[in-house]
C-alpha positions in Angstrom: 13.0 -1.6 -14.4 11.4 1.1 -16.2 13.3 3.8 -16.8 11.8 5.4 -19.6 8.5 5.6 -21.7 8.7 2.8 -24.3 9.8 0.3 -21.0 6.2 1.1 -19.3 3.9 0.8 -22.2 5.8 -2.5 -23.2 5.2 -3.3 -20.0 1.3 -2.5 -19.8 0.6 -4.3 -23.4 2.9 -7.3 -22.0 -0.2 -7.4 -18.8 -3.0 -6.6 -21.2 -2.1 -9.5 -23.7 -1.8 -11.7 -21.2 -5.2 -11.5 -19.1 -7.1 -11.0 -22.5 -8.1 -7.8 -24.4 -11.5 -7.7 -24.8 -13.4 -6.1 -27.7 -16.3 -3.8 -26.5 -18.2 -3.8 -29.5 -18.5 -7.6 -30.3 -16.9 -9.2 -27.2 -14.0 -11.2 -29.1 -11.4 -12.0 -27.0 -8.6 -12.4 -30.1 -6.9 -9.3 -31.0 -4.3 -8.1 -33.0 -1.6 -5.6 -32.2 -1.0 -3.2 -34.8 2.3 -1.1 -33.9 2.5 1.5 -36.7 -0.8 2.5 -34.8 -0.1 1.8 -31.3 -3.5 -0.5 -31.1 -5.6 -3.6 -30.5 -7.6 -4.7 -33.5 -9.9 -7.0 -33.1 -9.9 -10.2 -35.2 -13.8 -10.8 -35.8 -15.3 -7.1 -36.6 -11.9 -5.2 -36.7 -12.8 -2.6 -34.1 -9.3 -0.9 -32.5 -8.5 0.5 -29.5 -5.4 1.7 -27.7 -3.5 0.4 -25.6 -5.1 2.9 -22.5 -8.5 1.8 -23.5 -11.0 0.0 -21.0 -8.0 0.4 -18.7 -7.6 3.1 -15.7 -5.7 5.2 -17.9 -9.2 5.3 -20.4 -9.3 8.6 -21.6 -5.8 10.3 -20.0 -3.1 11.7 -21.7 -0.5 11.6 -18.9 2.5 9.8 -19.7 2.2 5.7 -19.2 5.6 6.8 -17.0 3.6 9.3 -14.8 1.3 5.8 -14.3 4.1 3.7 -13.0 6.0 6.1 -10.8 2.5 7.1 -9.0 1.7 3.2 -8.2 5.2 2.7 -7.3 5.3 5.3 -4.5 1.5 4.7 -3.7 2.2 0.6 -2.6 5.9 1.7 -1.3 4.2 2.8 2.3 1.9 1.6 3.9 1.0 5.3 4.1 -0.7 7.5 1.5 0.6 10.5 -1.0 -1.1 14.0 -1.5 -1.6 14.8 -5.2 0.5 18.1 -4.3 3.3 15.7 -3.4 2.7 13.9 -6.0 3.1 16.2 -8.7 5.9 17.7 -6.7 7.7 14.2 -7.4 6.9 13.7 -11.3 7.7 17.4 -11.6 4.3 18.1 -13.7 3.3 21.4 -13.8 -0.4 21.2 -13.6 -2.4 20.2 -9.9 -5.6 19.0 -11.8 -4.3 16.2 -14.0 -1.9 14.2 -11.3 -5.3 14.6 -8.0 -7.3 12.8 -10.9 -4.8 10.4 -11.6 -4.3 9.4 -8.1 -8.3 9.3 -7.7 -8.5 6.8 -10.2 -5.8 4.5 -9.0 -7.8 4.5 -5.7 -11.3 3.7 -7.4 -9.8 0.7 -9.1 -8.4 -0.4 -6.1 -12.4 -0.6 -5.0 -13.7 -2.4 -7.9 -10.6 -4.9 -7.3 -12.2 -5.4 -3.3 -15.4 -5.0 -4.1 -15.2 -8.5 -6.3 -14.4 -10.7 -2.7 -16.8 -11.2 0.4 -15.7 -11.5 3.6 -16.7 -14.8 5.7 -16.5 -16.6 8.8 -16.1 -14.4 12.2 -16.8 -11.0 11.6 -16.7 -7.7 13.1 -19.0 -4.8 12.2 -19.5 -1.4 13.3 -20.0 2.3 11.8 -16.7 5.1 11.8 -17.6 8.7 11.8 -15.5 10.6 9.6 -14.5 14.2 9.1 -15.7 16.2 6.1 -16.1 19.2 4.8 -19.7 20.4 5.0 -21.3 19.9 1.7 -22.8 23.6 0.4 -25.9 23.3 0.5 -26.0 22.9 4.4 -23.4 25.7 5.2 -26.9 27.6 6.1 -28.2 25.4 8.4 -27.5 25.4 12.2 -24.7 22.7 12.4 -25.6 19.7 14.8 -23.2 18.0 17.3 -22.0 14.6 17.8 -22.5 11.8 14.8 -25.1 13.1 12.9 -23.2 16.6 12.5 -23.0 18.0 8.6 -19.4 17.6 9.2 -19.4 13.5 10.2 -19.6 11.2 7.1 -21.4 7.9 8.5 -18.8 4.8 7.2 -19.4 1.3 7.7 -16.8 -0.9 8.9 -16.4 -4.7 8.7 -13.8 -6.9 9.5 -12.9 -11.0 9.1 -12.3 -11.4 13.1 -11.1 -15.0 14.7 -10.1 -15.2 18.5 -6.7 -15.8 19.4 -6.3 -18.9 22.0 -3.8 -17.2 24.8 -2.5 -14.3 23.0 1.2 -13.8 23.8 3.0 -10.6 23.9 2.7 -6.7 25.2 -0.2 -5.5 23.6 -1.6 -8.8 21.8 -5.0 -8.7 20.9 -7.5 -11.2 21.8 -8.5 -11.8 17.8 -6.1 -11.4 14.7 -7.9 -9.8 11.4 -8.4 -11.2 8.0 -9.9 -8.7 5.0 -11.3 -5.6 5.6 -14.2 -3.6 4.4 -15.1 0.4 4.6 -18.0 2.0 3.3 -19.5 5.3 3.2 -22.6 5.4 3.7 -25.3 8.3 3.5 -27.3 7.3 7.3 -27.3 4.6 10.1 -31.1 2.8 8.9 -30.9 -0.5 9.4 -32.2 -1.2 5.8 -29.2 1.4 4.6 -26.8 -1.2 6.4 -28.6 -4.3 5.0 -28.3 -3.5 1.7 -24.6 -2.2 1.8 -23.5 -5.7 3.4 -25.4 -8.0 1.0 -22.4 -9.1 -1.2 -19.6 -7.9 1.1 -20.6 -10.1 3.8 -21.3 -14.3 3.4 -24.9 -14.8 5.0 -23.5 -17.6 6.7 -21.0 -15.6 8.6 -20.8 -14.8 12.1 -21.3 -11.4 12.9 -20.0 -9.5 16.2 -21.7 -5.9 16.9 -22.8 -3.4 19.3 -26.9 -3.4 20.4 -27.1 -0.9 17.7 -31.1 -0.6 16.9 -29.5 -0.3 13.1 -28.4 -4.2 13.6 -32.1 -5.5 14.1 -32.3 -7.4 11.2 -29.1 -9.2 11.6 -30.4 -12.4 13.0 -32.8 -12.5 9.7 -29.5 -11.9 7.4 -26.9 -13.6 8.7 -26.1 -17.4 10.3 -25.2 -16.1 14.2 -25.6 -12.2 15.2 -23.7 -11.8 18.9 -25.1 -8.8 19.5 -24.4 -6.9 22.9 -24.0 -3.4 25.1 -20.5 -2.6 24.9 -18.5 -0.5 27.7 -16.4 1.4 25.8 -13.4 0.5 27.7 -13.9 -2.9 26.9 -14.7 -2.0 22.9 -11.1 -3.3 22.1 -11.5 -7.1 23.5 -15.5 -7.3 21.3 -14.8 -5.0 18.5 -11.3 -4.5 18.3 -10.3 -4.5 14.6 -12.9 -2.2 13.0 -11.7 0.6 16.0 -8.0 -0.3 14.5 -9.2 0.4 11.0 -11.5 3.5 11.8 -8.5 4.8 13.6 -5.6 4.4 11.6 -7.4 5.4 8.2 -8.4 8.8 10.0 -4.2 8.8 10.8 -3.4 8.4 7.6 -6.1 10.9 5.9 -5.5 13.6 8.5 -1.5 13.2 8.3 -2.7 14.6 5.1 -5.2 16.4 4.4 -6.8 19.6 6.3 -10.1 18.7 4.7 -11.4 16.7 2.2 -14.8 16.6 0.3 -17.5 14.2 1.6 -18.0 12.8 -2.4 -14.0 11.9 -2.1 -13.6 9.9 1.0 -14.7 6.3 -0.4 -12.1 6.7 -2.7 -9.3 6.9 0.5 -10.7 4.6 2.3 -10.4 2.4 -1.0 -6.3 2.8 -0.8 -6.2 2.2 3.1 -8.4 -0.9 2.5 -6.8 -2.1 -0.7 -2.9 -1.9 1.1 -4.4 -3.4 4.3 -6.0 -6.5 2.6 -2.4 -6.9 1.2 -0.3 -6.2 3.8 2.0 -8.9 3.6 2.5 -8.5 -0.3 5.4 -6.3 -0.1 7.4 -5.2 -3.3 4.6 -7.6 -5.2 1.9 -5.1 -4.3 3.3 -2.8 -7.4 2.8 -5.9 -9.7 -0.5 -6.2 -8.3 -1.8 -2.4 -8.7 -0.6 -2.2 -12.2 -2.4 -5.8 -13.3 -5.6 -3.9 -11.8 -4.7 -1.0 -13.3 -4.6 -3.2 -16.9 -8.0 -4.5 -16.6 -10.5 -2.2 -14.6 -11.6 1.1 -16.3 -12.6 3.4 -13.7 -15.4 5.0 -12.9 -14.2 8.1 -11.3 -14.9 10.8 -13.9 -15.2 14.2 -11.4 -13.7 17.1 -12.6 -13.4 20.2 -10.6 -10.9 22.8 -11.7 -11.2 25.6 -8.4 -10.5 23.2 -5.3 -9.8 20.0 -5.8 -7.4 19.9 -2.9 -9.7 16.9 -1.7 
């Protein structure tokens, strides 16, 4: 459908006209297109901009081609691509460019979750993720189990109904709605109130462990179940955030050896963002590049020594 460079940036002003460019310096919604320049131009105070502008691809100067063939292989699996891969596939020469690329993709595949709340039944729980252990605390003595240098805490929630007489090897007792992942930088109970508000209805139903970081629960939310969990019984309570936890860790270990902690919301942003639309199927692509179209990222890290994250 778009086999060469004119095709995709047709194709991107085709998405931006029709959900509305929007001027940045007055707010004007009516534009102009100007092609000997290749812009917008705004019909109240005649500010331009181009057709990347306010869009994911703000600022870059990677073909609009690079753009399309990058969101086409990231929502053709529900698995995940490694920027080496990546660039391995568009045959650029330079690393840096395509990991940054790929890293914004996954950030506005954030700001497009972060805009729903999940309601009803819902499961919540914290992950505990692998990292690489941030410099500053190479020195110190490294401590075990969750609260190690190398964990990164995440915080997991998932729409959860029960299932009357689930049928089938291996059925599970509840079947999952939307799903939510968020790094988060410790277990305080005031930490995990304030990363719910807005991702979680106060009138939902929430499932956890007897976590002392759930206390407030009962306060925030309409019913808190709240109970000691034998962890051979974690899949019958809790058994979609344990599905999540473990299958993004699948995916990010299939490929990565190690990846920074300042990276890993962006990952769990794709796993999240493909999960929540599981059943879109070849309409995903459509999706990713109308988000693409209208959310300017906010990733803006640049590292040019290891970025292998």
């Amino acid at each position: 459908m778009f086999p060469d460079e004119e095709s995709c940036r047709r194709k991107f002003r085709e998405i931006r006209e029709k959900e509305g460019v929007i001027c940045p310096k007055c707010g004007c919604t009516h534009h102009y297109w100007k092609s000997y320049r290749g812009e917008f131009q705004c019909a109240k105070c005649g500010h331009r901009q181009s057709l990347r502008a306010n869009t994911v691809m703000h600022g870059s100067k990677l073909p609009f081609r690079y753009w399309f063939i990058a969101m086409h292989l990231l929502t053709s699996t529900k698995h995940s691509f490694s920027a080496a891969e990546m660039q391995r596939q568009l045959g650029h020469k330079r690393y840096q460019p395509i990991w940054e690329m790929m890293h914004k993709l996954r950030s506005v595949m954030g700001k497009r979750d972060d805009k729903y709340t999940l309601n009803g039944n819902i499961e919540i729980d914290e992950g505990f993720f692998s990292t690489e252990t941030p410099a500053e605390q190479k020195t110190e003595k490294l401590k075990a189990g969750a609260g190690s240098q190398k964990k990164t805490k995440v915080l997991v929630v998932a729409e959860s109904a029960e299932v009357e007489n689930p049928k089938g090897r291996g059925a599970k007792p509840k079947k999952v709605g939307h799903i939510k992942m968020l790094v988060i930088p410790d277990l305080k109970a005031s930490t995990i109130d304030d990363a719910l508000e807005g991702n979680v209805s106060p009138d939902s139903t929430v499932t956890t462990d007897a976590s002392s970081s759930h206390t407030n629960f009962k306060r925030i939310f309409g019913e808190h179940k709240s109970q000691v969990i034998n962890p051979k019984d974690i899949g019958k309570v809790l058994p979609w955030v344990h599905i999540a936890i473990a299958n993004s860790k699948t995916q990010i270990a299939a490929l990565y050896h190690g990846i920074k902690r300042e990276f890993l919301q962006e990952y769990l942003n794709e796993f999240c963002y493909k999960f929540n639309r599981r059943y879109f199927g070849e309409h995903l692509f459509d999706r990713l590049m109308l988000i693409a179209a209208t959310y300017r990222t906010d990733f803006k890290h640049r590292t040019y020594n290891n970025c292998a994250a």
